[in-house]
C-alpha positions as CSV (number, residue, x, y, z in Angstrom):
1,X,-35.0,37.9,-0.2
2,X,-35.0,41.6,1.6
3,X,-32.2,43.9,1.2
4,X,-31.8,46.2,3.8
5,X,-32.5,50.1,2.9
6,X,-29.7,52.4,4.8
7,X,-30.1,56.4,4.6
8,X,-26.5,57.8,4.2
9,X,-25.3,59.3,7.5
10,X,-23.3,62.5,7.7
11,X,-20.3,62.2,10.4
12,X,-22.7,64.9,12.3
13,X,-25.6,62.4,12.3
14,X,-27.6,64.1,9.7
15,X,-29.6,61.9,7.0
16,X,-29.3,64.7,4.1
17,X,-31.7,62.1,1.7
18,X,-34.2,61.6,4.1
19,X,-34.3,65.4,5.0
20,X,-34.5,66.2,1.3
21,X,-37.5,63.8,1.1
22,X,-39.3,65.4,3.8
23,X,-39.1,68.8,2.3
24,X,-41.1,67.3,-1.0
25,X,-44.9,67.3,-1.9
26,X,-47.0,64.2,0.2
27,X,-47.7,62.8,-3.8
28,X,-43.9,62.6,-4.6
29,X,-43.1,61.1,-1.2
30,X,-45.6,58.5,-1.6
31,X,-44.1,57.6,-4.9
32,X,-40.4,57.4,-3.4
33,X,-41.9,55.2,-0.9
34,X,-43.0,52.7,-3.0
35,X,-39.5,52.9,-4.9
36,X,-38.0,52.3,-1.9
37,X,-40.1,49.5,-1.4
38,X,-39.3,47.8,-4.8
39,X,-36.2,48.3,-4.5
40,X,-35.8,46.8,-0.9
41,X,-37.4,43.6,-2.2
42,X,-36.1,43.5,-6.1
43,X,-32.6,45.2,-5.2
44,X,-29.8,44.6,-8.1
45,X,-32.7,43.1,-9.9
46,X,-34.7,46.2,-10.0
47,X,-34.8,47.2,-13.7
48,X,-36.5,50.4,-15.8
49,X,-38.1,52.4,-15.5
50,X,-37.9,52.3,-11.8
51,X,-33.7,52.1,-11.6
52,X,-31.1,52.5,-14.0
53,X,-27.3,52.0,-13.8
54,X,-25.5,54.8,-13.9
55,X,-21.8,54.0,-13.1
56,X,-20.3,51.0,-12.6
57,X,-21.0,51.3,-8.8
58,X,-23.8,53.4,-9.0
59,X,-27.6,53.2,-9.9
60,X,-30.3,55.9,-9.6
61,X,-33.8,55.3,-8.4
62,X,-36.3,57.3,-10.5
63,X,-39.6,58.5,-9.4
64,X,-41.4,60.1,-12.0
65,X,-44.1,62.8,-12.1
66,X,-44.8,66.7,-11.3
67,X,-41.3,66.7,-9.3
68,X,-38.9,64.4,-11.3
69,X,-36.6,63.0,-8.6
70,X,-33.5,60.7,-8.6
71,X,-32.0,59.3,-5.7
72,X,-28.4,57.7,-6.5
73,X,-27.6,54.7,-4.7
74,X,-24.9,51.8,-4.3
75,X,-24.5,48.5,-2.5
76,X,-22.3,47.5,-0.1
77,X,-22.7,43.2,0.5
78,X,-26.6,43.1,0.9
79,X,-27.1,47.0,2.2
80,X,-28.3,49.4,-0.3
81,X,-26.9,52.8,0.6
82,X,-29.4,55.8,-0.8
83,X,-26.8,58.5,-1.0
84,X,-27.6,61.3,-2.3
85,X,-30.9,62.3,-4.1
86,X,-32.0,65.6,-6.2
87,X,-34.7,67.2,-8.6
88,X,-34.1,66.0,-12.1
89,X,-33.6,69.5,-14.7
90,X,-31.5,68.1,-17.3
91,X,-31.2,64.7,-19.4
92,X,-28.6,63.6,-18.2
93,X,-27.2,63.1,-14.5
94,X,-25.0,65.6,-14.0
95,X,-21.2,64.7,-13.0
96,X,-21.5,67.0,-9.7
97,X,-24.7,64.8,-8.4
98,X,-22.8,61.6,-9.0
99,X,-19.5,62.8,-7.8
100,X,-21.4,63.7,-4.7
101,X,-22.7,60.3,-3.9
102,X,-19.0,58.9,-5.1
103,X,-17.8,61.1,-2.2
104,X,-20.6,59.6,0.4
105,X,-19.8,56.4,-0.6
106,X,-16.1,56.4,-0.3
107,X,-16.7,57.3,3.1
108,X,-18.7,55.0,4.9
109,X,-17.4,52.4,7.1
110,X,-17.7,49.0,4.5
């Protein structure tokens, strides 16, 4: 079973994680592609070291290599919302990034 992949939408129309994608190197897009992809047909089932959990409502995609890249993400009945993505510095996801796609989330139309 396919779950459907949904870009978060600003109120102003703009898809902030697909423009950030667009600005990245054609080897790290290929990669979130195919993330994308498993996660589209695997969804909640999608383990390490392709997604983790990171909140109780939230998971982050993980694409590895020169540009380490996260893309947080929630669900919404079988709709996976990508919500916010950035480059990976630290170890840890920071509060502000997750608070971010908290923020994203809360607002969409469920």
């Amino acid at each position: 079973m396919n779950w459907e992949i949904l870009f978060f939408e600003t109120a102003r129309g703009e898809k902030v994680v697909k423009e950030f994608i667009k600005t990245l190197d054609d080897s790290t897009v290929s990669k979130i592609s195919n993330e994308i992809d498993l996660l589209e047909t695997h969804g909640p089932f999608l383990g390490m070291p392709h997604s983790k959990k990171i909140t109780q409502d939230f998971y982050e995609l993980r694409i590895r290599g020169r540009q380490e890249v996260r893309i947080i993400y929630g669900f919404v009945k079988k709709n996976i919302y990508l919500l916010h993505v950035f480059l990976k510095k630290t170890e840890k996801t920071p509060s502000k990034e997750i608070k971010t796609a908290e923020q994203r989330f809360n607002s969409l139309n469920k």
